[in-house]
C-alpha positions as CSV (number, residue, x, y, z in Angstrom):
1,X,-34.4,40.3,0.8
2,X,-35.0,38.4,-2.3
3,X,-31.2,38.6,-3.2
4,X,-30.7,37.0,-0.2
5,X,-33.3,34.1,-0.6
6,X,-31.5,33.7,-4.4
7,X,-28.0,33.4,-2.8
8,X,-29.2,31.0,-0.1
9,X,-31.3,28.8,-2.8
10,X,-28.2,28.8,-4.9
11,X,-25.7,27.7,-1.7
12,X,-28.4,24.7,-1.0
13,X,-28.1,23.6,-4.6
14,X,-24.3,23.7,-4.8
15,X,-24.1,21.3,-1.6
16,X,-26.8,19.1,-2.6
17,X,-24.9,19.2,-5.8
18,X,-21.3,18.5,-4.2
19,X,-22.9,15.9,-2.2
20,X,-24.3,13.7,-5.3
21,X,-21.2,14.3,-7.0
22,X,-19.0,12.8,-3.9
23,X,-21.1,9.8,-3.8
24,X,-21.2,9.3,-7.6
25,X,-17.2,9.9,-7.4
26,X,-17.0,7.2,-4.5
27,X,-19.3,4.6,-5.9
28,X,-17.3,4.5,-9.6
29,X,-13.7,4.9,-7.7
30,X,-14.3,2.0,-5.8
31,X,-16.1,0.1,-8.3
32,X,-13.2,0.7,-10.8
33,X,-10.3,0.0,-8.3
34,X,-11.5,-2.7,-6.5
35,X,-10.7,-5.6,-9.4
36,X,-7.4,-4.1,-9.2
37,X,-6.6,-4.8,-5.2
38,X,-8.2,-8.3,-5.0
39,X,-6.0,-9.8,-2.4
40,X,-7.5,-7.2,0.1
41,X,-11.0,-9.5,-0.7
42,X,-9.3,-12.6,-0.1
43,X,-9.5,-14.6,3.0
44,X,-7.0,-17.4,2.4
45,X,-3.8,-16.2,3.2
46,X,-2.1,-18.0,0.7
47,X,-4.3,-16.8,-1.6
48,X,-3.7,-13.1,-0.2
49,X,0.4,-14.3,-1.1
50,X,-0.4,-15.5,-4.9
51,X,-2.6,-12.4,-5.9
52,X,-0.2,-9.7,-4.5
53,X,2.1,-11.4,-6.5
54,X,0.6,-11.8,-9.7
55,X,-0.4,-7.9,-8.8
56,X,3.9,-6.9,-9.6
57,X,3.8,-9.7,-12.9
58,X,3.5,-8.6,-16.8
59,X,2.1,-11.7,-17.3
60,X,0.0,-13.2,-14.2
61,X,-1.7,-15.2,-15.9
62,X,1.6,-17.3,-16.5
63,X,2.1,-17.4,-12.7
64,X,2.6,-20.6,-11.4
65,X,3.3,-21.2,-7.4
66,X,6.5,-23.8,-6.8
67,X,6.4,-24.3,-3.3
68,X,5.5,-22.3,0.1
69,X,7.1,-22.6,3.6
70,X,6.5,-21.1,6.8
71,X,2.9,-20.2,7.9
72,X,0.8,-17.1,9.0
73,X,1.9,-14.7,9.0
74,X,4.8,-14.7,6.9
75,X,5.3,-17.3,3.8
76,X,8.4,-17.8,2.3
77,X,7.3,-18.3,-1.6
78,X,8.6,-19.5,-5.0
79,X,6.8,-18.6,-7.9
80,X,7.8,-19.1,-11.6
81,X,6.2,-16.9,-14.6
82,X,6.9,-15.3,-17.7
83,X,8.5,-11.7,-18.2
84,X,7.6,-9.4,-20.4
85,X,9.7,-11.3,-23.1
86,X,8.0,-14.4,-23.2
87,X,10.8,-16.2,-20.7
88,X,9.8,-18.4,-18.3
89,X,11.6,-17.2,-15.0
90,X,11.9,-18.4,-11.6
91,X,11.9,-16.3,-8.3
92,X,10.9,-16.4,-4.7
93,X,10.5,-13.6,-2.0
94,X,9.0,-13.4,1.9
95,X,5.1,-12.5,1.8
96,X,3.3,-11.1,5.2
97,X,-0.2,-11.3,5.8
98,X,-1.6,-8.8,8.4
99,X,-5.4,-7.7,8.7
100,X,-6.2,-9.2,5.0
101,X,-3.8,-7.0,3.6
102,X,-0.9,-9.0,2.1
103,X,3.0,-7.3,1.4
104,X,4.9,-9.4,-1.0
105,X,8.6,-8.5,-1.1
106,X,10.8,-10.6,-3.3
107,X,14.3,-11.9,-2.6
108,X,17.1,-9.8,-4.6
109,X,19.3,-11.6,-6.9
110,X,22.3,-12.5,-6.0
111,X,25.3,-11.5,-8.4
C-alpha cells in the first residue's frame, strides 16, 4: 500500500510540475515573440502594411513609405530603404489586411 501512495504522490507532483512548466514556457514564448509580430497588434491597416514590411527589411529602420493606393483590404505600396549594403533601393508590392493579420507580397522585378 505505501508503494502505491509513493507512486501516486510522485504522478501528482510530475503534473503539477508539467503544468507550471507549460505556463512558465507560454508566458516567456509569448513575451519574447510578441515584439517580433507587431503588425498583428496594430489596428491601422496601413500601419499593419508598413510593419509587415519593415518585418522582410535588413534595415527597417531606413524604411520610408512613397505612396499607397487602393484601400482595405488590399494596398498597393511603394516603399524605399536600404539593403544590406548600405543602398538606398526602391520597391513596391500588394499588401492584404484580413482579421489584423497583414500579408505583404512584393512585386517581382522585371528583367
Amino acid at each position: 500500500m505505501q508503494r502505491d501512495e509513493a507512486t501516486e504522490n510522485t504522478a501528482l507532483l510530475r503534473r503539477r510540475a508539467y503544468i507550471v512548466w507549460g505556463c512558465i514556457v507560454g508566458i516567456v514564448g509569448s513575451t519574447v515573440l510578441l515584439p517580433y509580430m507587431p503588425w498583428r497588434r496594430a489596428t491601422d491597416p496601413i500601419l499593419q502594411c508598413d510593419l509587415a514590411i519593415q518585418a522582410t527589411l535588413k534595415a527597417p529602420s531606413t524604411y520610408e513609405r512613397i505612396v499607397v493606393s487602393g484601400g482595405a483590404p488590399t494596398f498597393y505600396v511603394t516603399y524605399e530603404a536600404q539593403n544590406s549594403f548600405g543602398v538606398p533601393l526602391r520597391s513596391s508590392g500588394v499588401c492584404e489586411v484580413a482579421h489584423n493579420t497583414a500579408i505583404w507580397r512584393q512585386d517581382e522585378i522585371p528583367f
